[in-house]
NUTOR-903147 format. One record per residue (C-alpha): residue number from 1; residue in three letters; x, y, z. Coordinates in steps of 0.1 Angstrom, whole numbers. Example, Ala and Ser with C-alpha at 12.3 -4.5 7.8 and 13.67 -1.06 7.14 Angstrom:
2
+-----+-----+-------+-------+-------+
:   i :  aa :     X :     Y :     Z :
+-----+-----+-------+-------+-------+
:   1 : ALA :   123 :   -45 :    78 :
:   2 : SER :   137 :   -11 :    71 :
+-----+-----+-------+-------+-------+
END
This chain:
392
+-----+-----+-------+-------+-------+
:   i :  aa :     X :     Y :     Z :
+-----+-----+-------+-------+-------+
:   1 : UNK :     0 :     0 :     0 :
:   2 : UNK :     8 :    35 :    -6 :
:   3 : UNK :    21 :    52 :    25 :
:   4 : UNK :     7 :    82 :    18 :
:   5 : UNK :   -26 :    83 :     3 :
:   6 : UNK :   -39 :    44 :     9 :
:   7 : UNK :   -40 :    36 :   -19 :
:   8 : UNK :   -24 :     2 :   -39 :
:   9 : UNK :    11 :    10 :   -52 :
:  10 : UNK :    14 :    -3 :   -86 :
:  11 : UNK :    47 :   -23 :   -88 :
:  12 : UNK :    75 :   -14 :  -114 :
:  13 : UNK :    63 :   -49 :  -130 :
:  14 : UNK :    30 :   -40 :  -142 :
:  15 : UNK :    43 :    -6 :  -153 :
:  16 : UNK :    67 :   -17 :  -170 :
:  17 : UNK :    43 :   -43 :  -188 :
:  18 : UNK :    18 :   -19 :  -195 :
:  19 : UNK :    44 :     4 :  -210 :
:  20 : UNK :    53 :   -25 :  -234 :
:  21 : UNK :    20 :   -33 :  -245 :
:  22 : UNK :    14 :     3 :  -252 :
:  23 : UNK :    43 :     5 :  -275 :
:  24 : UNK :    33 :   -27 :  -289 :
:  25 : UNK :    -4 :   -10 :  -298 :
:  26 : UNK :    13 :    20 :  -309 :
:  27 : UNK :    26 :     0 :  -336 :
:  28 : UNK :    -1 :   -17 :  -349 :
:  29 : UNK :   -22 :    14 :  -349 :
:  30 : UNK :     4 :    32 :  -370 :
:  31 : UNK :     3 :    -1 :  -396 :
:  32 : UNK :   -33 :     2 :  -398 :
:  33 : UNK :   -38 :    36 :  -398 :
:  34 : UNK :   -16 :    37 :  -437 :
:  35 : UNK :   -47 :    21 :  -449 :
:  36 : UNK :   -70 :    49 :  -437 :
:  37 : UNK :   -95 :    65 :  -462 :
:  38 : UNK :  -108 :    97 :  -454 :
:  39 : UNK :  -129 :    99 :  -488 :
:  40 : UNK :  -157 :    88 :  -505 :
:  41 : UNK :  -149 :    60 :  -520 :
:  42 : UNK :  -190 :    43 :  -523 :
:  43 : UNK :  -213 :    44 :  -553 :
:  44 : UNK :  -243 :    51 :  -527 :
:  45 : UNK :  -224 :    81 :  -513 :
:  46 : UNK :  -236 :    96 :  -542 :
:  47 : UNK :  -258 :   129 :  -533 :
:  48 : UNK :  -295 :   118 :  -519 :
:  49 : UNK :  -282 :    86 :  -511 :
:  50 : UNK :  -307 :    64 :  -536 :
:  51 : UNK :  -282 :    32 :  -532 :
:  52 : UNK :  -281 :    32 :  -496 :
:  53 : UNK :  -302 :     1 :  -483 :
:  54 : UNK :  -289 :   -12 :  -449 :
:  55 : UNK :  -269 :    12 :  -424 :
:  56 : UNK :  -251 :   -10 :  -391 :
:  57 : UNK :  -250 :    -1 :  -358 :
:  58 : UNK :  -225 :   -17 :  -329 :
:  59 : UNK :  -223 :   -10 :  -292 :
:  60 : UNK :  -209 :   -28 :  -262 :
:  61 : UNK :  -229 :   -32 :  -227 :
:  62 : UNK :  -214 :   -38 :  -195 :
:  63 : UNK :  -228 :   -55 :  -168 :
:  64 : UNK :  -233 :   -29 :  -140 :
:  65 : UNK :  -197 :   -31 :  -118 :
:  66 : UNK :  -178 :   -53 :  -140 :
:  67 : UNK :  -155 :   -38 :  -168 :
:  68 : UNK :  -148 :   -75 :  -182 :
:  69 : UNK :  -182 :   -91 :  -188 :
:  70 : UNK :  -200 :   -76 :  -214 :
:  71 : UNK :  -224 :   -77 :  -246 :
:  72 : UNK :  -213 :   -74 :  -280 :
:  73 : UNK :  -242 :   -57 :  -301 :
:  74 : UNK :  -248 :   -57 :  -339 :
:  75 : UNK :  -281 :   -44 :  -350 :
:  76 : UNK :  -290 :   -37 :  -387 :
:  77 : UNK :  -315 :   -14 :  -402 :
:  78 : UNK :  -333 :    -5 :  -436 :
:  79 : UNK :  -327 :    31 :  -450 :
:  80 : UNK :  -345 :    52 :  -448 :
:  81 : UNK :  -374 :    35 :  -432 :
:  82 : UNK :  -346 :    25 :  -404 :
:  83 : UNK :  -369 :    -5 :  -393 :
:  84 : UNK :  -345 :   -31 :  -377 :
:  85 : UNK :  -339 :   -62 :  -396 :
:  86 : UNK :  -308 :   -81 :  -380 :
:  87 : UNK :  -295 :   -80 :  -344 :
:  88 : UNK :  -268 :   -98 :  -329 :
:  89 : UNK :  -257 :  -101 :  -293 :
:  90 : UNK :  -235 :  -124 :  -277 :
:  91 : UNK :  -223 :  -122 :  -242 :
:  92 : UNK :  -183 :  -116 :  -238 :
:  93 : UNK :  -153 :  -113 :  -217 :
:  94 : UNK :  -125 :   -86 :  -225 :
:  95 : UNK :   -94 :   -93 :  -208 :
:  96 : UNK :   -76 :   -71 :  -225 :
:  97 : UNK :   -62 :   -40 :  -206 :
:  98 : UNK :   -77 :   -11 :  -208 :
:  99 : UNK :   -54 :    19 :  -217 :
: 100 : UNK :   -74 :    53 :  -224 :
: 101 : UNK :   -67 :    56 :  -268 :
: 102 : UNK :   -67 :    22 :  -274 :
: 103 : UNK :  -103 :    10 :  -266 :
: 104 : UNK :  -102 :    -7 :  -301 :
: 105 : UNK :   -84 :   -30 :  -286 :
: 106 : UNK :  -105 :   -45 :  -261 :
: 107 : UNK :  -139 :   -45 :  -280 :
: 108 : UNK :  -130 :   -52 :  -321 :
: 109 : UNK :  -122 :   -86 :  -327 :
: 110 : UNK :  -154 :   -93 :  -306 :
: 111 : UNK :  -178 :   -66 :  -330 :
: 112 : UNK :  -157 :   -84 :  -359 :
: 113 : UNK :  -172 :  -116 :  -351 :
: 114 : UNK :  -202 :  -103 :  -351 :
: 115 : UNK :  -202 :   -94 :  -385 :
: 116 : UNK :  -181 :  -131 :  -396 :
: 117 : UNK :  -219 :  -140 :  -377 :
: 118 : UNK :  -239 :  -116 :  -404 :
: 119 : UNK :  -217 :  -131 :  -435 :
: 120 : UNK :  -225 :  -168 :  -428 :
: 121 : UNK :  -259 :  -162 :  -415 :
: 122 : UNK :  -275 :  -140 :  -438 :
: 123 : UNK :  -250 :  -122 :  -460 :
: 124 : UNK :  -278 :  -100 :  -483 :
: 125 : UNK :  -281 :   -79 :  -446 :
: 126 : UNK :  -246 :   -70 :  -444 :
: 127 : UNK :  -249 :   -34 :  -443 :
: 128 : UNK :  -233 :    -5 :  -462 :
: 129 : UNK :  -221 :    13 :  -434 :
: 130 : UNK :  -216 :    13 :  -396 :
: 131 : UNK :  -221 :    37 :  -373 :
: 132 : UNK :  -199 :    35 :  -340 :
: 133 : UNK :  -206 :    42 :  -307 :
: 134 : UNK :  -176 :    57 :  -302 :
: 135 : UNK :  -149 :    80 :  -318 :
: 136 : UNK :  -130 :    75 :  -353 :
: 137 : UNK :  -106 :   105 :  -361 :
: 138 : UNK :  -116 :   127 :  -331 :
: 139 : UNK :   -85 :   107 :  -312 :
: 140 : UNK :   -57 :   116 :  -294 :
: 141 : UNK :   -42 :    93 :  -326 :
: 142 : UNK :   -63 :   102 :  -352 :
: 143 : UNK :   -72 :    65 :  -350 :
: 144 : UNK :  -105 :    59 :  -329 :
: 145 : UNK :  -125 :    26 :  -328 :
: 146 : UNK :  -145 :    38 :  -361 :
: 147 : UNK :  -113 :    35 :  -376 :
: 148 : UNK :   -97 :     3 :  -366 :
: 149 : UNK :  -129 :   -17 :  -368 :
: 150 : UNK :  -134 :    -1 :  -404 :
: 151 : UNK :  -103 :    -9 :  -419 :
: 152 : UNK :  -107 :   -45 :  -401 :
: 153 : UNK :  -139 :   -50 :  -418 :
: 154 : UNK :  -132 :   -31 :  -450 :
: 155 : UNK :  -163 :   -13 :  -445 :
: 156 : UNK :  -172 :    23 :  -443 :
: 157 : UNK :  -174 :    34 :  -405 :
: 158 : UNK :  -187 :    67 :  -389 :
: 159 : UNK :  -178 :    75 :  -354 :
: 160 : UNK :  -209 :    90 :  -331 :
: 161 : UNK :  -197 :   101 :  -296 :
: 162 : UNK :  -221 :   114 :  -268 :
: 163 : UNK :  -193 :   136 :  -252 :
: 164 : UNK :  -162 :   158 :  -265 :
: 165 : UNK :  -131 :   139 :  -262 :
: 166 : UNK :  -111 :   165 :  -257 :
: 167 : UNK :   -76 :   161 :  -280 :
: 168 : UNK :   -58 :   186 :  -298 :
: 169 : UNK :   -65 :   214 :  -275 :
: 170 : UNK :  -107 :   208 :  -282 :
: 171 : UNK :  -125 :   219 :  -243 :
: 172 : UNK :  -160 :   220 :  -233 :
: 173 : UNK :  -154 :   254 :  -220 :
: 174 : UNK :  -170 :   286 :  -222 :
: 175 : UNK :  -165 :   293 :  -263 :
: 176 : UNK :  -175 :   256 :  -270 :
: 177 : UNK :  -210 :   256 :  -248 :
: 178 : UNK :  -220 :   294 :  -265 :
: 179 : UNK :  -214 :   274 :  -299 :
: 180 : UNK :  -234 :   246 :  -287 :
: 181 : UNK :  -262 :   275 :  -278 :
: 182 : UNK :  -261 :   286 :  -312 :
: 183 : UNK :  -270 :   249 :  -329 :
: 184 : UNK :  -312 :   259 :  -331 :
: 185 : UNK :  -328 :   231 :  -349 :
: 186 : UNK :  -317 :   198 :  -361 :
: 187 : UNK :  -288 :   198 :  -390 :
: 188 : UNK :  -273 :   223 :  -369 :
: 189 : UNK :  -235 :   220 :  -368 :
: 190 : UNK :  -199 :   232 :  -358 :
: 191 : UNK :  -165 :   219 :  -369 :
: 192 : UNK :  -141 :   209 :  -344 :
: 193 : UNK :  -108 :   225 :  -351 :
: 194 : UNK :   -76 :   212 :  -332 :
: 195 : UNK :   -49 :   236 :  -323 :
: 196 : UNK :   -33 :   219 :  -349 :
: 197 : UNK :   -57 :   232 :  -372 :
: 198 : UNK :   -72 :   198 :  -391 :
: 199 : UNK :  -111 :   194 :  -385 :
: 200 : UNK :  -117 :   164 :  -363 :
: 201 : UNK :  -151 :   162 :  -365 :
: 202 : UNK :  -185 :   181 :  -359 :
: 203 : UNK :  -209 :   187 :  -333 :
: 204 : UNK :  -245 :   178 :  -341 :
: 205 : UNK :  -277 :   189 :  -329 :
: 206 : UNK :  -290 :   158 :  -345 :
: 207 : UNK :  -329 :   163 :  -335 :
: 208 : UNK :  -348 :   193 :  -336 :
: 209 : UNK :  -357 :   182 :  -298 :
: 210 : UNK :  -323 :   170 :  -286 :
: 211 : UNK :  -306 :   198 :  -265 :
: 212 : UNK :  -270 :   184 :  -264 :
: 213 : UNK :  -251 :   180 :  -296 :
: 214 : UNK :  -235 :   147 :  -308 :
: 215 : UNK :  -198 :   143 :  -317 :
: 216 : UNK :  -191 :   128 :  -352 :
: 217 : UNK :  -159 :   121 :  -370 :
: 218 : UNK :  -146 :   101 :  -399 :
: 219 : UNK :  -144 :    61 :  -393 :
: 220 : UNK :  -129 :    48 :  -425 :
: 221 : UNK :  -142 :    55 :  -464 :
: 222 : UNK :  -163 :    84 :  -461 :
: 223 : UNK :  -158 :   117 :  -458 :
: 224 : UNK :  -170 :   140 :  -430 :
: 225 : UNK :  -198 :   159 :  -449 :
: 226 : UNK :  -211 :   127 :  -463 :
: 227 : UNK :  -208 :   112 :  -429 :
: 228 : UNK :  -227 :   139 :  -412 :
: 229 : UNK :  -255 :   141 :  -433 :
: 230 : UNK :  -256 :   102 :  -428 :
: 231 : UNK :  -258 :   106 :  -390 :
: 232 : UNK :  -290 :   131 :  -392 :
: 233 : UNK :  -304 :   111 :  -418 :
: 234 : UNK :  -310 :    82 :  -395 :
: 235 : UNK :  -317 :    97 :  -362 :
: 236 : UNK :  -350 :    99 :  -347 :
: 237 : UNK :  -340 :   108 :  -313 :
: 238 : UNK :  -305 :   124 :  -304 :
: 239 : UNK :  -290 :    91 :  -312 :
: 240 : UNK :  -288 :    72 :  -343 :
: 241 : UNK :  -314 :    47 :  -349 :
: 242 : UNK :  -287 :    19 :  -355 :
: 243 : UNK :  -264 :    24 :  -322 :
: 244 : UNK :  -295 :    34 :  -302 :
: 245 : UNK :  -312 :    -2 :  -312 :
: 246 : UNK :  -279 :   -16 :  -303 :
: 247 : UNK :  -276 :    -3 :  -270 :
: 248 : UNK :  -313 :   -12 :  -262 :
: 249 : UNK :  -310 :   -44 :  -276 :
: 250 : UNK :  -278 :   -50 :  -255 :
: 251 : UNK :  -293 :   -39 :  -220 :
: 252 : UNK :  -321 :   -60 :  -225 :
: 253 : UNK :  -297 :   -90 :  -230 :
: 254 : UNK :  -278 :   -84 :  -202 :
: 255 : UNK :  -311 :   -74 :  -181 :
: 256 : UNK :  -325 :  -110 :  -188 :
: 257 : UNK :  -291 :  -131 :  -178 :
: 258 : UNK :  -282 :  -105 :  -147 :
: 259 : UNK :  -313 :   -98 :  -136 :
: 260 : UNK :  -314 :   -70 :  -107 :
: 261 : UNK :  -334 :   -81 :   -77 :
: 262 : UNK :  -353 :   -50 :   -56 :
: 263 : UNK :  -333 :   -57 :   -25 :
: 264 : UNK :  -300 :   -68 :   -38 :
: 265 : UNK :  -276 :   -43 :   -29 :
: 266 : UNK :  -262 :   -20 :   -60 :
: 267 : UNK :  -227 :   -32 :   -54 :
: 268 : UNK :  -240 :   -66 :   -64 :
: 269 : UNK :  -230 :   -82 :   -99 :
: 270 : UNK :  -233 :  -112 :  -109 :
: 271 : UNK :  -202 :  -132 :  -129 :
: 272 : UNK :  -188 :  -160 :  -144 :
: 273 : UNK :  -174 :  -188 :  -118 :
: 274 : UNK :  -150 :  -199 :  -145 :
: 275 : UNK :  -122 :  -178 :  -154 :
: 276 : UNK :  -118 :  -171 :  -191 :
: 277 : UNK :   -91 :  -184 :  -213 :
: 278 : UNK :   -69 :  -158 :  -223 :
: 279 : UNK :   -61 :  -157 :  -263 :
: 280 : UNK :   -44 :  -134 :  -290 :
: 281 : UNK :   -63 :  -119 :  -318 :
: 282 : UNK :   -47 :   -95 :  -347 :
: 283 : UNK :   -63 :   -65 :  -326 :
: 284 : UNK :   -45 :   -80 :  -288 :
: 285 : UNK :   -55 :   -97 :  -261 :
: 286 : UNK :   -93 :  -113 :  -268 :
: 287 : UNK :  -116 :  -141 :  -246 :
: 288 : UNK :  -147 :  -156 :  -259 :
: 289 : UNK :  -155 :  -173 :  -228 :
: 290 : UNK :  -190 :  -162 :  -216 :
: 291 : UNK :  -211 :  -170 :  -181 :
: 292 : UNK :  -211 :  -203 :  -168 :
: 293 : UNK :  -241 :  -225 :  -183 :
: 294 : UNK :  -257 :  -254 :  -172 :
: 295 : UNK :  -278 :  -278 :  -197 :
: 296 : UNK :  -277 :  -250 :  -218 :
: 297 : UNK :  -292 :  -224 :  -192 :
: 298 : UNK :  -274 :  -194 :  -178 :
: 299 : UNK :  -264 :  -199 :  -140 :
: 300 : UNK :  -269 :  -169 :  -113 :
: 301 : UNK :  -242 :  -173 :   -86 :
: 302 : UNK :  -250 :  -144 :   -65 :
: 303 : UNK :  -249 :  -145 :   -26 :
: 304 : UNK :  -286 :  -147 :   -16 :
: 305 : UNK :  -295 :  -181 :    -8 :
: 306 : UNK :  -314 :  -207 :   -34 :
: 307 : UNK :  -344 :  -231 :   -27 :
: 308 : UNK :  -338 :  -266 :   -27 :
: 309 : UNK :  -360 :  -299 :   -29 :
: 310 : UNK :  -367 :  -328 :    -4 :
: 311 : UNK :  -391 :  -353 :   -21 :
: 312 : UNK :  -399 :  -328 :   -49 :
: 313 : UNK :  -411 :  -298 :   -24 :
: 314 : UNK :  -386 :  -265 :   -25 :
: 315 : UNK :  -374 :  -262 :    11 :
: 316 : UNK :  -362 :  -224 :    21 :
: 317 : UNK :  -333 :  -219 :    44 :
: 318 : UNK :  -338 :  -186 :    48 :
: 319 : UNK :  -335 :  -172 :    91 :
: 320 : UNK :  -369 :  -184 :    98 :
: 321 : UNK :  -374 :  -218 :   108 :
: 322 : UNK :  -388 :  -240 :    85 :
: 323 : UNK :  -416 :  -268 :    93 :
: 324 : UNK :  -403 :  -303 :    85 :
: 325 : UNK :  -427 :  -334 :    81 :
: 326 : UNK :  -430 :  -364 :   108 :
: 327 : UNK :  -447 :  -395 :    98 :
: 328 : UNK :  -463 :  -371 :    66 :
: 329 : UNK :  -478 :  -342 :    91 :
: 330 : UNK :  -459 :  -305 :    93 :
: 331 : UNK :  -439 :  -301 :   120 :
: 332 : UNK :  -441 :  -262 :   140 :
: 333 : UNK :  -401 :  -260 :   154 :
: 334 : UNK :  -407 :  -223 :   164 :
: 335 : UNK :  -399 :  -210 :   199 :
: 336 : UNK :  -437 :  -219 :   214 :
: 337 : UNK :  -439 :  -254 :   225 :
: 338 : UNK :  -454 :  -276 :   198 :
: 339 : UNK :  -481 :  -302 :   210 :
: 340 : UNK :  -467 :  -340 :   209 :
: 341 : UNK :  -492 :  -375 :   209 :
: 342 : UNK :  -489 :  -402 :   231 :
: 343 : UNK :  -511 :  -435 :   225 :
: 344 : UNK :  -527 :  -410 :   197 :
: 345 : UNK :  -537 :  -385 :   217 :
: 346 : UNK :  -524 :  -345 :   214 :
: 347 : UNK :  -499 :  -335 :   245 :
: 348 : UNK :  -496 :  -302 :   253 :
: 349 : UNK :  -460 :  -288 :   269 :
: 350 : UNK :  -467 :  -254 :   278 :
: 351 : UNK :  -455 :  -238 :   305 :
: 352 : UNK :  -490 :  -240 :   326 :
: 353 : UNK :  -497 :  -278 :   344 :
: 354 : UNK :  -512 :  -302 :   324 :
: 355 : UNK :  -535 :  -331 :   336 :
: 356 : UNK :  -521 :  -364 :   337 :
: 357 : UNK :  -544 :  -397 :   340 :
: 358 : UNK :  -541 :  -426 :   365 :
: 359 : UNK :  -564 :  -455 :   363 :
: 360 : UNK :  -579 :  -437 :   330 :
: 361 : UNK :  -587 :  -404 :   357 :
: 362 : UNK :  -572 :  -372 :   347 :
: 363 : UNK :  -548 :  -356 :   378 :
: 364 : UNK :  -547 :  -320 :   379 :
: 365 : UNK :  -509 :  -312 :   389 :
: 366 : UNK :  -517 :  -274 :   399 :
: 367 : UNK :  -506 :  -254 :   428 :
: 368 : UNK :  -536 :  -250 :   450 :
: 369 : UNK :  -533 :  -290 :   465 :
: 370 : UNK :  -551 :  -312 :   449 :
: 371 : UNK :  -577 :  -338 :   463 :
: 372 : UNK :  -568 :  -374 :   458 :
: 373 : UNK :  -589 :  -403 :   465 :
: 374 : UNK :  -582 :  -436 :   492 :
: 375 : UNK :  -606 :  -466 :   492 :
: 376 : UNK :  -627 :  -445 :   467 :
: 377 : UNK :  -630 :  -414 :   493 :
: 378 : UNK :  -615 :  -378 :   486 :
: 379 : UNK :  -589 :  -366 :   502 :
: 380 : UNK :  -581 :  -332 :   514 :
: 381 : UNK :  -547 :  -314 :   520 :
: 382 : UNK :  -551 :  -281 :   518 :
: 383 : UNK :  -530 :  -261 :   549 :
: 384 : UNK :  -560 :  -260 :   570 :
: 385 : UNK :  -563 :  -291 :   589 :
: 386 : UNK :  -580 :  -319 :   565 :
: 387 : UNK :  -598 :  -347 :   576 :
: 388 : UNK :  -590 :  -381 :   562 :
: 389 : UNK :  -604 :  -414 :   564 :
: 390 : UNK :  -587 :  -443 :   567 :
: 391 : UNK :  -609 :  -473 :   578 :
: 392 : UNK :  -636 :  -459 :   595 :
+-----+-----+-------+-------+-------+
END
């Protein structure tokens, strides 16, 4: 531990490691990024658009307090009509590190085989274009996830961010919020000019009703103009149809294997028990091992406790006692006393006296003395001086 502030010390070891696989993804990026196209390059990005006929969308969910298990999300919509047509999830694993500029890296080769899915599956959906939820040339490198999962795909890519990411001197400050101001109905936009001077991308105001901009840049074979008008084209909302499907259609996968209970604390999550096999894609470190199954059904290994089953009935262990069964009748075990039977008939144990029998009489045991009978005759012993009768 950190003397200072409490916190874990990271050892020279993992620095040193991450510093190497950073140098390592540095490289790759600058291999890929000689085969970026920041152009169009399409017949359908002709003006109007008439060849466009299916537009992609891709997003990946986490479950709620776990950066490793996740949902990989391909959705696919008609243009213009933007009805969905294809969707795609799969639940994943990214082992990967995660090193701020390199996201592409943890999440591609998993939204690539999403795609490999498409091809096989039904390869007249395989759509024209994908929009990202994420950044392409609006990157610290120029080289966003909209660009390494384009070029990996050979595909034109668009980059849609919800926030600024804010490279090459671009703030949200004061000058970049009165611009935002300015955006009055939807089509509005704003380019977004590094100190170095190259246009990264534009802000948005993608819906007349949406009152924060959206961030879009360049993926791979387009160009931003054609890109933009893309983008408004297929929003309904702030987001685009095709990311905005994917995200939904992502949560709800993720809501039905992790489901939330009401009283299950937030910090809560639910994981696989088996640890994921580690392997090495073109794009780094990948893991397709998802949630543990059982006959085919997802397991749920959180801490509350499960029912089990004696002679078919679910038994609950929760802090209450439970009744149990003697001879096929319920048994009480709470704290009162639970009548008994001798020779068939009920006993009762509370704390007051009960009768016993003698001879087939019932005794009463109680504290006030009781009478009791010689040669047929009552007998009294109460303090006061009793009469008795023996052999008169």
């Amino acid at each position: 531990m950190d003397q200072e502030d409490g916190q874990p010390s990271v050892s020279e070891d993992e620095k040193s490691r991450e510093e190497e696989i950073r140098e390592e993804w540095e490289r790759e990026q600058d291999l890929l990024k000689q085969k970026l196209i920041s152009w169009d390059i399409e017949e359908w990005q002709e003006p109007g658009g008439a060849l466009l006929r299916y537009v992609g969308g891709v997003d990946v969910s986490f479950v709620k307090g776990d950066d490793v298990t996740a949902c990989a999300s391909l959705v696919v919509v008609n243009f213009p009509e933007l009805e969905v047509v294809y969707e795609d999830c799969r639940l994943i694993q990214l082992t990967a590190p995660y090193i701020p500029g390199f996201l592409a890296f943890r999440e591609a080769n998993f939204l690539v085989e999403c795609f490999d899915r498409l091809k096989s599956i039904q390869p007249d959906l395989v759509p024209q274009v994908i929009i990202v939820d994420g950044n392409g040339m609006l990157h610290p490198r120029e080289f966003g996830l909209a660009c390494h999962l384009g070029i990996l795909l050979d595909l034109p890519t668009v980059g849609v961010a919800k926030k600024l990411f804010q490279v090459d001197g671009l703030e949200k400050n004061t000058a970049h919020t009165d611009k935002v101001k300015e955006l009055q109905k939807g089509g509005d936009t704003f380019a977004l000019v590094g100190e170095s001077g190259k246009v990264l991308g534009m802000a948005l105001k993608s819906s007349d009703a949406s009152t924060n901009p959206v961030y879009v840049s360049i993926g791979h074979r387009i160009s931003l103009n054609t890109a933009v008008w893309l983008v408004r084209r297929c929003c309904r909302y702030r987001i685009p149809e095709p990311t905005r499907q994917a995200d939904i259609k992502s949560r709800e996968y993720l809501r039905e294997r992790f489901p939330v209970e009401a009283s299950a604390s937030p910090k809560k999550k639910a994981m696989s028990v088996v640890p994921p096999s580690v392997t090495r894609g073109s794009c780094g470190w990948t893991t397709t091992r998802s949630a543990s199954q059982v006959d085919g059904q997802p397991q749920d290994h959180r801490v509350e406790p499960a029912a089990s089953h004696v002679d078919g009935q679910p038994q609950d262990h929760r802090v209450e006692p439970a009744a149990s069964h003697v001879d096929g009748q319920p048994q009480d075990h709470r704290v009162e006393p639970a009548a008994s039977h001798v020779d068939g008939q009920p006993q009762d144990h509370h704390v007051k006296p009960e009768a016993s029998q003698v001879d087939g009489q019932p005794q009463d045991h109680r504290v006030e003395p009781a009478t009791s009978h010689v040669d047929g005759q009552p007998q009294d012993h109460r303090v006061e001086p009793a009469a008795s009768h023996v052999d008169r």
